[in-house]
Every structure is written in structure tokens, then in C-alpha cells.
mmCIF file of the N, C-alpha and C atoms, coordinates in Angstrom:
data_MODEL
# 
_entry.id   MODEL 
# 
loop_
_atom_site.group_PDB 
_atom_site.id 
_atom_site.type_symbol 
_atom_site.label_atom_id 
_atom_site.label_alt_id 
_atom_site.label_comp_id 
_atom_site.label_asym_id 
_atom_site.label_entity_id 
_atom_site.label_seq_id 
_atom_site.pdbx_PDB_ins_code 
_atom_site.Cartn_x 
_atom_site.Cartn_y 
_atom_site.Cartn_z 
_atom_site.occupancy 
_atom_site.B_iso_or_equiv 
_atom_site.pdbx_formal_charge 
_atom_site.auth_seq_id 
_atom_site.auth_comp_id 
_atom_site.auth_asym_id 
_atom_site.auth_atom_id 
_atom_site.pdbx_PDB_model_num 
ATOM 1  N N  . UNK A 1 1  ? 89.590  75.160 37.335 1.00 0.00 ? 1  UNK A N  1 
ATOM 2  C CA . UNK A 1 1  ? 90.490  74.315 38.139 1.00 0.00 ? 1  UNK A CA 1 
ATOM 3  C C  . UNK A 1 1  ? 91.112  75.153 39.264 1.00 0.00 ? 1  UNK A C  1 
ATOM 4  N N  . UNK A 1 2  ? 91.474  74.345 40.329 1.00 0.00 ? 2  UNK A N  1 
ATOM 5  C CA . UNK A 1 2  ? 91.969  75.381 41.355 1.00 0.00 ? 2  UNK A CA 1 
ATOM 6  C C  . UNK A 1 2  ? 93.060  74.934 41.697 1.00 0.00 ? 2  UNK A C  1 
ATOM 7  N N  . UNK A 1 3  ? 94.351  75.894 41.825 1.00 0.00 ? 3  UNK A N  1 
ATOM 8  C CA . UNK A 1 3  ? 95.307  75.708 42.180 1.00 0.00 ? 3  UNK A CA 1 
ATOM 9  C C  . UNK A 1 3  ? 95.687  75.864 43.626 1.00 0.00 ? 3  UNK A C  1 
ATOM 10 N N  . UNK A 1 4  ? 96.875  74.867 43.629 1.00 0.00 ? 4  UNK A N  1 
ATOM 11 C CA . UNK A 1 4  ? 97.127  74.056 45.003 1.00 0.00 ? 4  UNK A CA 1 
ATOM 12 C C  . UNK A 1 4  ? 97.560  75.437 45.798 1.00 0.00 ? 4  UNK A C  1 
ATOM 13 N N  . UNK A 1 5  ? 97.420  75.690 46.799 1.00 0.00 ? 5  UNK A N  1 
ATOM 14 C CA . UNK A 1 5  ? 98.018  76.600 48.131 1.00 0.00 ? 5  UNK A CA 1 
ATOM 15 C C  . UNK A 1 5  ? 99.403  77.424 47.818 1.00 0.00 ? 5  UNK A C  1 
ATOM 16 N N  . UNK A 1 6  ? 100.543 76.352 47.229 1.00 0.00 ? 6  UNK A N  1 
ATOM 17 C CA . UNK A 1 6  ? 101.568 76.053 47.312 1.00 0.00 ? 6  UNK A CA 1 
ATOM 18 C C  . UNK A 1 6  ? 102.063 76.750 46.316 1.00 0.00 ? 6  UNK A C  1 
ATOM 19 N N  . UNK A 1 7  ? 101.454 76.736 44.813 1.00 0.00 ? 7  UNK A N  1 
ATOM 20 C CA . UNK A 1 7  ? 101.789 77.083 43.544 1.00 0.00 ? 7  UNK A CA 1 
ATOM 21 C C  . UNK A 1 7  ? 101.020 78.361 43.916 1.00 0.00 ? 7  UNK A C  1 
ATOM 22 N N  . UNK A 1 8  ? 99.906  78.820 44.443 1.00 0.00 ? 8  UNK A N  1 
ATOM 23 C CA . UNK A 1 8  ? 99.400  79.621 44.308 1.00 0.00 ? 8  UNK A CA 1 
ATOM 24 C C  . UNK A 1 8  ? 100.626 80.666 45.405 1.00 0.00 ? 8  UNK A C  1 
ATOM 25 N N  . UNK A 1 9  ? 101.334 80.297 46.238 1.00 0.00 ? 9  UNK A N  1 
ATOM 26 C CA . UNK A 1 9  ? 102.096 81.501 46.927 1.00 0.00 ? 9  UNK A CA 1 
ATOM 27 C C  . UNK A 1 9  ? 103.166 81.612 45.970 1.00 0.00 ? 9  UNK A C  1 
ATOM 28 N N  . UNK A 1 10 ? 103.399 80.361 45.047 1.00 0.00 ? 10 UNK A N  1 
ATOM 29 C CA . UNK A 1 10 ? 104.726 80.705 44.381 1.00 0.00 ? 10 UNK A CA 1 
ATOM 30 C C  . UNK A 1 10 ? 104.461 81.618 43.688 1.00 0.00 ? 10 UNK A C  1 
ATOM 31 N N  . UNK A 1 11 ? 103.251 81.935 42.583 1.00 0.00 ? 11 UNK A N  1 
ATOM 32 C CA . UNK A 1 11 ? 102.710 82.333 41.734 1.00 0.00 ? 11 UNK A CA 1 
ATOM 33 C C  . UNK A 1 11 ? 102.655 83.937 42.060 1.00 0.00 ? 11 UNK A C  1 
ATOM 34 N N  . UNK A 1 12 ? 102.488 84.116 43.217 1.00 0.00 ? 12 UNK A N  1 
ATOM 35 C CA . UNK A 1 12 ? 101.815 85.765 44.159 1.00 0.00 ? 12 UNK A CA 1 
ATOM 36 C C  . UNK A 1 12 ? 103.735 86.094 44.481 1.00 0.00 ? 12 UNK A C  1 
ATOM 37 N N  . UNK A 1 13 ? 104.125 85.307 45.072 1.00 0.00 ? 13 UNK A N  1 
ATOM 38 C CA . UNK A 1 13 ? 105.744 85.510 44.758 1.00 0.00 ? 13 UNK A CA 1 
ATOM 39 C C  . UNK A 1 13 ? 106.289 86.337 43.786 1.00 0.00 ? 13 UNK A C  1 
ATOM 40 N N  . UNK A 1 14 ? 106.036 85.760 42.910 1.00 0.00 ? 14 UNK A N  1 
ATOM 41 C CA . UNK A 1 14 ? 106.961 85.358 41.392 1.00 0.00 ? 14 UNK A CA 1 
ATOM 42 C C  . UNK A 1 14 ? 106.428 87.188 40.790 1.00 0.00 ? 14 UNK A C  1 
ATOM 43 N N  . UNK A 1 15 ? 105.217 87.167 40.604 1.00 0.00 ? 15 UNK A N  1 
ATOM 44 C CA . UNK A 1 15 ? 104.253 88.434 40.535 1.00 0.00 ? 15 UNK A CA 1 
ATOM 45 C C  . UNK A 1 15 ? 104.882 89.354 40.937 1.00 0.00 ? 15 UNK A C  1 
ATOM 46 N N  . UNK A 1 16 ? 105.363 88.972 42.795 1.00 0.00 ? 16 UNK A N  1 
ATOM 47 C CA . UNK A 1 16 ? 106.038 90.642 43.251 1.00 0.00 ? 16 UNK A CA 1 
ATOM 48 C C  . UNK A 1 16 ? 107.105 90.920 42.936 1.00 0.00 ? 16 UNK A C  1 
ATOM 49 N N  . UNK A 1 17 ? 107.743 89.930 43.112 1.00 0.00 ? 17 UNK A N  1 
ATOM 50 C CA . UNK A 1 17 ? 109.473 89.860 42.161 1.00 0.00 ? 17 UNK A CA 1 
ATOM 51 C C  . UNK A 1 17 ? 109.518 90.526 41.139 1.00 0.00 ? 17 UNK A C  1 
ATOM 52 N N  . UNK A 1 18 ? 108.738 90.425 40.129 1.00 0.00 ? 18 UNK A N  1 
ATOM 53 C CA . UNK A 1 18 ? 108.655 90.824 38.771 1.00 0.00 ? 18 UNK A CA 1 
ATOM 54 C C  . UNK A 1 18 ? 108.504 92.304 38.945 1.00 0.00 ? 18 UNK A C  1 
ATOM 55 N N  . UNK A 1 19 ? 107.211 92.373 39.625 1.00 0.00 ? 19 UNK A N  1 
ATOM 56 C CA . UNK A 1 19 ? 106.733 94.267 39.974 1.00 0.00 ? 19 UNK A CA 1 
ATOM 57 C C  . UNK A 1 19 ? 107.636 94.964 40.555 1.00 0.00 ? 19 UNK A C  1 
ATOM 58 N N  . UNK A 1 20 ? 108.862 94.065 41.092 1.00 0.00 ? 20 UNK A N  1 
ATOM 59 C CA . UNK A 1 20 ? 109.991 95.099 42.032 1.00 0.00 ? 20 UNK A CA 1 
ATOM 60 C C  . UNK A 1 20 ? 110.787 95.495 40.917 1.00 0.00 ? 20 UNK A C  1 
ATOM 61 N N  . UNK A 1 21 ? 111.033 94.222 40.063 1.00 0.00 ? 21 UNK A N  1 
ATOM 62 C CA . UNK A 1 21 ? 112.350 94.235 39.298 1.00 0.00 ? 21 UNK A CA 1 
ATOM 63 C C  . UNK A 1 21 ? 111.984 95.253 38.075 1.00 0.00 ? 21 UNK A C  1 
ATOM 64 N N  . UNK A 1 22 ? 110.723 95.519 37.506 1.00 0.00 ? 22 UNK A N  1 
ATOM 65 C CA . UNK A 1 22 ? 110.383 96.593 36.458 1.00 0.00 ? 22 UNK A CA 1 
ATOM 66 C C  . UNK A 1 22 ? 110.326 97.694 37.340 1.00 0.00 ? 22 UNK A C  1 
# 
């Protein structure tokens, strides 16, 4: 299944957030 544009930047977001915050 492929995810929408939208979820997919939230998703790449959410990812770097995480990698900053550890």
C-alpha cells in the first residue's frame, strides 16, 4: 500500500524529531 504524500512527510518528520531528541 502506498502512503499519501502528506503522512509520508509527517512520518520523515516525526523520524527526525525523534533522532534529535535521543
Amino acid at each position: 500500500m502506498k502512503r499519501d504524500p502528506a503522512l509520508n512527510v509527517l512520518a520523515t518528520q516525526a523520524e527526525k524529531s525523534l533522532k534529535v531528541k535521543s
